[in-house]
C-alpha positions, -999 to +999 in steps of 0.1 A: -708-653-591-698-677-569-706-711-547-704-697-514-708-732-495-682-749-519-660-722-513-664-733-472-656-763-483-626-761-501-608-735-472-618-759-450-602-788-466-564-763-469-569-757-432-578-797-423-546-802-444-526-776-421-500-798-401-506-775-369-539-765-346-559-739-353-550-714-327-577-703-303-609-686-317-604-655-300-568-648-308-568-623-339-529-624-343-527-661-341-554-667-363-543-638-389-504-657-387-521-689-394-540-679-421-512-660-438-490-691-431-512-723-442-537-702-466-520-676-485-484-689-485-451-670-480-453-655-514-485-639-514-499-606-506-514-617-472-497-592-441-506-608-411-495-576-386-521-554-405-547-581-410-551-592-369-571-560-371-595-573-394-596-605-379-601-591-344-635-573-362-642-602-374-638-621-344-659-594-320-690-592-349 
């Protein structure tokens, strides 16, 4: 379906762009803010309140 290690890539390359640090790797919220802020843009469907959740199971796996 899909090149998973171009994929990598290219979120890498929107976050290198980001004008801001990444925050640290263990905070959910900040992460889950940053993401909905530098990744997935005002305008789109991204909530970064219910998705620190999912990052935080993400972050403890």
């Amino acid at each position: 379906m899909g090149n998973l290690a171009y994929a990598c890539a290219m979120a890498r390359v929107v976050y290198l762009r980001a004008p801001c640090v990444l925050p640290a790797p263990a905070e959910s919220a900040g992460l889950s803010a940053y993401h909905k802020k530098y990744y997935n843009t005002a305008l789109g469907a991204a909530d970064s309140q219910r998705n620190a959740a999912l990052f935080a199971q993400a972050i403890a796996a």
